[in-house]
C-alpha positions in Angstrom: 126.8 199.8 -36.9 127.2 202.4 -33.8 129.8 201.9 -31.6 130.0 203.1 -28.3 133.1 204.5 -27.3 132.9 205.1 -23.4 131.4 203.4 -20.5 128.4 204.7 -18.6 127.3 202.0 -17.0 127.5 204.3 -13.7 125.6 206.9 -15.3 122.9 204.3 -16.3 122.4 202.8 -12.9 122.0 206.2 -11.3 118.9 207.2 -13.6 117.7 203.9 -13.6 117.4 204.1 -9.9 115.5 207.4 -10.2 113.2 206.3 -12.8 109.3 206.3 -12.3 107.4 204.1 -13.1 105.0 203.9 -16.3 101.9 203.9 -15.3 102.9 207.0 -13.0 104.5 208.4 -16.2 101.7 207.7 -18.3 99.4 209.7 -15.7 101.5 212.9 -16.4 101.2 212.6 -19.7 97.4 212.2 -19.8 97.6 216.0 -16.9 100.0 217.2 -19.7 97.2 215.8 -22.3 94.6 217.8 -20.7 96.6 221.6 -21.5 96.8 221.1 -24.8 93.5 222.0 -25.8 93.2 226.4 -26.3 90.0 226.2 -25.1 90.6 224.4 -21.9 93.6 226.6 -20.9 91.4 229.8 -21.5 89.3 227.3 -18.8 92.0 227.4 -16.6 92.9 231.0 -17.1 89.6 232.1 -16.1 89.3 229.9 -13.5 92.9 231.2 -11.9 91.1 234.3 -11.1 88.0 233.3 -10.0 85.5 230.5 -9.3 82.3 230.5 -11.9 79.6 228.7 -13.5 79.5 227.3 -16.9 77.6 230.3 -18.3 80.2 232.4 -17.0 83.0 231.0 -18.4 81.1 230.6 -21.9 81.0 234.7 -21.4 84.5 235.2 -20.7 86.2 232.8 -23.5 83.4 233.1 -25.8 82.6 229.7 -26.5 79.1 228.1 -26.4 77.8 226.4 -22.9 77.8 222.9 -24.2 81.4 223.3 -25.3 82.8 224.5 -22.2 80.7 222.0 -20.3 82.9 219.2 -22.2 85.6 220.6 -21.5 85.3 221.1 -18.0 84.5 217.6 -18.3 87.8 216.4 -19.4 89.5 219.0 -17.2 87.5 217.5 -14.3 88.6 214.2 -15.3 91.9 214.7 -15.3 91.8 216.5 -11.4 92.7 219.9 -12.9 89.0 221.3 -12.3 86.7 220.4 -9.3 82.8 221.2 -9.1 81.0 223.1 -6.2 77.0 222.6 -5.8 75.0 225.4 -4.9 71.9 224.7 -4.7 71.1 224.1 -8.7 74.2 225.6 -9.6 77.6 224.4 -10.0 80.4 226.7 -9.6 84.0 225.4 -11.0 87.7 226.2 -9.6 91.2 224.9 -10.3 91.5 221.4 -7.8 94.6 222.8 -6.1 97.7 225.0 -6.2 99.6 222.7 -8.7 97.0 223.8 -11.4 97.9 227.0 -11.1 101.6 226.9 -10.9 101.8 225.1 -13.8 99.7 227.2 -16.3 101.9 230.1 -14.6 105.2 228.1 -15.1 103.8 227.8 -18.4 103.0 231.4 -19.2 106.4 232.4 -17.6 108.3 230.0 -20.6 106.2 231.3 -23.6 106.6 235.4 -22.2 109.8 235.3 -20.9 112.2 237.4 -23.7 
């Protein structure tokens, strides 16, 4: 049996009173979900740079059409991607800022020495 030696009963109502709430916490898991995949952040590389089509991301990561189509599927999904119509073509592009800070938050953590 573990016993605990100190109060934090302060401590405990502070967080608690910060905490969000689980669906909201189940959301960012299912945006963190979404970054896990190599191929969709070479997606989401590409798409930092520039807005593009589905045959020229396939180029530029080297991965067949039909796969990067379901990917940008589940990227689109999860409000990380968003689609532009042009006539019969649809150009993609990261949905906002956020996107973008995050894969370079991310980059900054795995580079930094």
């Amino acid at each position: 049996m573990i016993v605990d030696c100190c109060d934090h009963s302060k401590e405990v109502e502070k967080v608690r009173k910060t905490l969000i709430c689980d669906e909201t916490l189940y959301d960012i898991a299912e945006l963190f979900k979404a970054f896990a995949d190599t191929t969709r952040i070479k997606i989401i590389a590409v798409l930092k740079e520039e807005e593009l089509c589905v045959g020229a991301i396939s180029e530029l990561i080297n991965v067949s059409q039909s796969a990067v189509s379901h990917q940008l599927r589940a990227l689109k999904s999860a409000k990380i991607v968003k689609p532009r119509r042009v006539g019969k073509n649809i150009f993609y592009s990261l949905d906002d800022e956020h996107i973008k800070k995050i894969y370079d938050m991310g980059l900054e953590h795995i580079t930094k020495g």
